[in-house]
C-alpha positions as CSV (number, residue, x, y, z in Angstrom):
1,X,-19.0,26.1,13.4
2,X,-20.7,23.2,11.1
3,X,-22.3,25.0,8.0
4,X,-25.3,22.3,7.3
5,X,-24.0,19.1,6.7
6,X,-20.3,20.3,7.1
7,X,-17.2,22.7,7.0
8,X,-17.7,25.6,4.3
9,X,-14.2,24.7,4.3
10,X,-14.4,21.0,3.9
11,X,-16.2,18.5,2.3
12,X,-18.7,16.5,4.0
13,X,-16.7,13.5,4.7
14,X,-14.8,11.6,7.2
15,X,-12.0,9.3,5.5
16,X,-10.2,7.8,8.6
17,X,-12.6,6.0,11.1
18,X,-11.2,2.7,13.4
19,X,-13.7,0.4,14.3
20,X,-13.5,-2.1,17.4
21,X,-11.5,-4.6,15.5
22,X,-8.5,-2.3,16.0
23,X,-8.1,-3.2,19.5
24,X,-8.2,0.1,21.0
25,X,-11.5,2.0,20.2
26,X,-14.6,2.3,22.2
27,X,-17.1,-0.9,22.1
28,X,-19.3,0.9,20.5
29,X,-17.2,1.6,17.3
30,X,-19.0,-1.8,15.0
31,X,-19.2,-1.2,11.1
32,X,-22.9,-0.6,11.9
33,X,-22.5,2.0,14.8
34,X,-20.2,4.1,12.6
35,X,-22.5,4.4,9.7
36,X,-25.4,5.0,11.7
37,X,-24.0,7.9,13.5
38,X,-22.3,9.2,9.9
39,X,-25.5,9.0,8.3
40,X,-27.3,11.0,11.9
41,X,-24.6,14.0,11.3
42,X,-25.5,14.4,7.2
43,X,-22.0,13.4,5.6
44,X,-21.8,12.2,2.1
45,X,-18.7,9.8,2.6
46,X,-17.2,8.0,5.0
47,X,-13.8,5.7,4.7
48,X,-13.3,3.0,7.9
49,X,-9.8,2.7,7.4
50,X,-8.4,0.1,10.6
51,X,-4.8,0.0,11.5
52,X,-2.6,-2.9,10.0
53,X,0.9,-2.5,12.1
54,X,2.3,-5.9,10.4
55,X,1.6,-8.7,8.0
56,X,-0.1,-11.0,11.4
57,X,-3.2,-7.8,11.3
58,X,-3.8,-8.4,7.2
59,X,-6.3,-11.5,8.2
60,X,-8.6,-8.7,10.1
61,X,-9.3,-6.8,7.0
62,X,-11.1,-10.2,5.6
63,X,-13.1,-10.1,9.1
64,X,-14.4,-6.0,8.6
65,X,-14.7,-6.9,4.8
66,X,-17.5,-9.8,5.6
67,X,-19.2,-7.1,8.0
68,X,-19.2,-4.6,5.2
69,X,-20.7,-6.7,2.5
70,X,-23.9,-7.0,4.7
71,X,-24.3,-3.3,4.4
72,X,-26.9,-0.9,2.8
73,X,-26.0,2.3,3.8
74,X,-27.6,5.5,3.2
75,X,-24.3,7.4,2.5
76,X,-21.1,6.2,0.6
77,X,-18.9,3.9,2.6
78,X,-15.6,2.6,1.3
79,X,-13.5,0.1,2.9
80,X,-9.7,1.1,3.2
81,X,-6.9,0.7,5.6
82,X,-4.4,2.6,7.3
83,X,-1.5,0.8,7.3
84,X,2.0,1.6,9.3
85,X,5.3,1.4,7.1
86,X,6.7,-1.5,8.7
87,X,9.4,-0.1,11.7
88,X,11.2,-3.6,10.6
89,X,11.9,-2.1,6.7
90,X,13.1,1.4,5.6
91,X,10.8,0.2,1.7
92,X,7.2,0.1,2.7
93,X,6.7,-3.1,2.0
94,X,4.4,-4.1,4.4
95,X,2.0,-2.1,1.7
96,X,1.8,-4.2,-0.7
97,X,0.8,-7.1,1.4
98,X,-2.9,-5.2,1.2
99,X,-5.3,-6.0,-1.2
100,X,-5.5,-3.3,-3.7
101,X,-9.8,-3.7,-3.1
102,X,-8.8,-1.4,0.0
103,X,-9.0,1.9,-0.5
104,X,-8.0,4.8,0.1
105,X,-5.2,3.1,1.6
106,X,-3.6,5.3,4.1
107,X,0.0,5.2,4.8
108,X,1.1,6.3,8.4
109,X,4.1,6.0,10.7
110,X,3.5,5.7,14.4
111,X,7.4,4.1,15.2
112,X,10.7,5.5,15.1
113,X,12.2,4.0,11.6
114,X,13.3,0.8,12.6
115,X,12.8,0.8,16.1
116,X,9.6,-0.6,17.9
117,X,9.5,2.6,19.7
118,X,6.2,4.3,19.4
119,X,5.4,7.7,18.9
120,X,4.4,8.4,22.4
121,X,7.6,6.6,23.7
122,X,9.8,9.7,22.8
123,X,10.6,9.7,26.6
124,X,13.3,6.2,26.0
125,X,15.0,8.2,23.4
126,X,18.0,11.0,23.6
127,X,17.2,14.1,21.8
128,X,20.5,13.6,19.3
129,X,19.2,10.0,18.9
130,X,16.0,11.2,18.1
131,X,16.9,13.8,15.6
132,X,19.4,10.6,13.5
133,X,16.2,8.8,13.5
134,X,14.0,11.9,12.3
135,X,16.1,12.4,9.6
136,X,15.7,8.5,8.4
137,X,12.0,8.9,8.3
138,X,12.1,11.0,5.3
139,X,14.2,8.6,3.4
140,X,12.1,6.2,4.9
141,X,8.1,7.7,3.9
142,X,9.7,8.8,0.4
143,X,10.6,5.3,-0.3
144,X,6.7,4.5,1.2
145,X,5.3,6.9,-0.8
146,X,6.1,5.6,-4.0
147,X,4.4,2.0,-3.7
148,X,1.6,0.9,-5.4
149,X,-2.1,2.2,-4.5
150,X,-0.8,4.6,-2.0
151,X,-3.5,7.4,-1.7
152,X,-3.1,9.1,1.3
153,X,-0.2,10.3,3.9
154,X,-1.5,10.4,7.4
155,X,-1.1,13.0,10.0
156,X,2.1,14.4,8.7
157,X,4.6,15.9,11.0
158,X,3.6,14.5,14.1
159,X,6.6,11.7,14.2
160,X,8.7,15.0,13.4
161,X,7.1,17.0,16.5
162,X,8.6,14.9,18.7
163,X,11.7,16.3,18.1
164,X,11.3,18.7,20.9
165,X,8.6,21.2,22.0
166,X,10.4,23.6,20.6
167,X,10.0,23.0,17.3
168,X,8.4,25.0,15.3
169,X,7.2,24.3,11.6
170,X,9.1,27.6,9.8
171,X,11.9,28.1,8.3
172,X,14.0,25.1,7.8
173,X,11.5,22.7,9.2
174,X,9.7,23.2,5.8
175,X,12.4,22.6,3.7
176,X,12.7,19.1,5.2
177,X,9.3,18.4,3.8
178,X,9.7,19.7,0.0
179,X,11.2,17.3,-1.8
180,X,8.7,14.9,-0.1
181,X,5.7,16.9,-1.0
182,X,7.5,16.6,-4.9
183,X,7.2,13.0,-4.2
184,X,3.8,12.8,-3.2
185,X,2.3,15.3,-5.8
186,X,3.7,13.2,-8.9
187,X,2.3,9.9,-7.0
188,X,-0.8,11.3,-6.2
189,X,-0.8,10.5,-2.9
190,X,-2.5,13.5,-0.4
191,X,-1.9,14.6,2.1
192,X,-4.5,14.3,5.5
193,X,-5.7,17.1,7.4
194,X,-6.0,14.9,10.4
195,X,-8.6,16.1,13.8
196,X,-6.3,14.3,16.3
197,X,-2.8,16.1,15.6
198,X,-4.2,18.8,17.6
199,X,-3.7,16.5,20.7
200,X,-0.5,14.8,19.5
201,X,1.6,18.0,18.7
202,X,4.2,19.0,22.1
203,X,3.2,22.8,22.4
204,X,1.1,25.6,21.3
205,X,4.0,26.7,19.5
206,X,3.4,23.5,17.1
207,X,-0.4,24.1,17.7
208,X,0.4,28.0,16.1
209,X,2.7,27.2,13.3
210,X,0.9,23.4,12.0
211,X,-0.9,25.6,9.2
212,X,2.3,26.1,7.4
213,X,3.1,22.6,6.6
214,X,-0.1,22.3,4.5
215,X,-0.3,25.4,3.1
216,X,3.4,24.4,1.6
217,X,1.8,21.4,0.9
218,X,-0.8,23.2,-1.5
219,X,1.9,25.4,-3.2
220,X,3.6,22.4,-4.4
221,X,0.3,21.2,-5.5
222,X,-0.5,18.1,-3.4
223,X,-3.8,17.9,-2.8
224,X,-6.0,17.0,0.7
225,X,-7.6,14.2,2.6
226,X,-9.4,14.5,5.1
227,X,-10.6,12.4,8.6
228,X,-11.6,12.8,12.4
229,X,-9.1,9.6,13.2
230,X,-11.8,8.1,15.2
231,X,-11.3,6.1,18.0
232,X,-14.8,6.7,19.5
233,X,-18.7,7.4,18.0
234,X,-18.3,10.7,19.6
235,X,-15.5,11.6,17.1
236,X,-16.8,10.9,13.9
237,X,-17.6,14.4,12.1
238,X,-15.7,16.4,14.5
239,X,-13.5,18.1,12.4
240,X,-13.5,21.4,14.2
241,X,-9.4,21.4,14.4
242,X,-8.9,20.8,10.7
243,X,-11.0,23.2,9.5
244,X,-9.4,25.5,11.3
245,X,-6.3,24.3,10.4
246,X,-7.2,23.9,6.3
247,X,-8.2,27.8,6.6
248,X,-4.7,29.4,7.9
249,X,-3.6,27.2,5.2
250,X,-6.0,28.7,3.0
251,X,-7.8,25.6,2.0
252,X,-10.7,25.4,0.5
253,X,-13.2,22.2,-0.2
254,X,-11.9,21.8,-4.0
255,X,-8.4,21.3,-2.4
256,X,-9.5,17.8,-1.6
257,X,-9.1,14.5,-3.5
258,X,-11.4,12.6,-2.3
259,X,-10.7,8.5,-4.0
260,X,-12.8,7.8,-6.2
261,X,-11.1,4.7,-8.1
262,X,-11.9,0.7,-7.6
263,X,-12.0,-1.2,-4.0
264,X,-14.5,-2.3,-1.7
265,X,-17.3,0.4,-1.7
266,X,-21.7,0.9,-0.8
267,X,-23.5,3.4,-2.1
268,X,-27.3,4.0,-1.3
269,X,-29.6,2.3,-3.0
270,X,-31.4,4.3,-5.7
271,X,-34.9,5.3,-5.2
């Protein structure tokens, strides 16, 4: 249940909202729409952080940042990106292609590594092929990890759940994800408690056991992002899953980094 303006869990942000220039949202998700409806449900911060999948999508960052310097929000709104390690490069260097004014810049993998098979095309690909290509992507998101300006790892495990529905994140599941997690604490990159994994994961099985890979996260001492993943007005603020999710992990609000550094930012106007 929301506790005022959010979780008692969570901080009252949402740091990984799409807008319309993505391609595949709602027509209602404009810069304008999303801030309105952030400032309607009382959070502090938002982040619109669009996809960039290759170099061709960098020119529609300059389009969102010309919206966004028109703005005088209420709440604080930074400009970031969620960008895809490039399925074409096991080094992340479609990164550092991004201004470093966009931030937090979110890293995520939606392909196979070096494939243009996505995520939800698991069906084209055998089960021993898949589990060879699984075990490049941490090889793969290590090597993304450690570029410049990285600040947040999105929706961990779910390129991993495909694997099978019977996967379950125990045991040696984990293990695959420690020296990662090393990685990631000593760049300070976090890692994102993510509302729209609930409907990505194969079974309740993955649904029931998801907890663990943050709560390993935590021991190592990485610490949290957090974001709805909108794709729709209806989804911004709804972070009903991850709470849940950040308290069987045994989460609480100080266990998120929320960025605070340089980049394309509006804050409300003092009174």
């Amino acid at each position: 249940m929301l506790s005022g303006i959010g979780f008692d869990n969570l901080p009252a942000v949402d740091m990984h909202i799409h807008t319309v220039h993505c391609g595949h949202c709602t027509a209602e998700m404009t810069v304008p729409n999303i801030i309105r409806r952030a400032e309607q449900l009382g959070l502090k911060q938002i982040a619109i952080t669009d996809h960039v999948w290759n170099d061709q999508q960098l020119a529609m960052l300059d389009v969102i940042e010309q919206e966004f310097g028109a703005l005088e929000p209420q709440i604080t709104v930074r400009l970031g990106a969620e960008v895809d390690v490039d399925p074409r490069h096991a080094d992340g260097r479609l990164i550092e292609q991004v201004r470093p004014c966009f931030r937090p810049l979110i890293i995520a993998t939606h392909a196979y590594p070096q494939t243009t098979l996505m995520w939800y095309d698991d069906g084209q690909v055998s089960r021993r092929t898949k589990r060879l290509l699984l075990k490049k992507w941490f090889r793969w998101i290590t090597a993304a990890v450690r570029r410049e300006n990285v600040d947040v790892l999105a929706h961990p495990g779910v390129l991993l759940s495909r694997e099978g529905p019977e996967l379950r994140f125990e045991a040696e599941i984990l293990d695959r994800f420690t020296d990662l997690f090393g990685v990631m604490r000593a760049q300070g990159v976090a890692f994102e408690i993510n509302e729209q994994v609930k409907y990505k994961l194969l079974s309740q099985e993955q649904q029931d056991t998801y907890h663990n890979l943050p709560a390993l996260a935590a021991e190592l001492g990485v610490k949290f992002s957090v974001g709805s993943d909108s794709h729709e007005l209806a989804q911004i603020g709804q972070l009903d899953w991850a709470s849940e999710i950040a308290r069987r992990a045994g989460l609480q609000a100080a266990d998120f980094r929320l960025y605070s550094g340089p980049g394309l930012v509006k804050r409300p106007a003092k009174s």
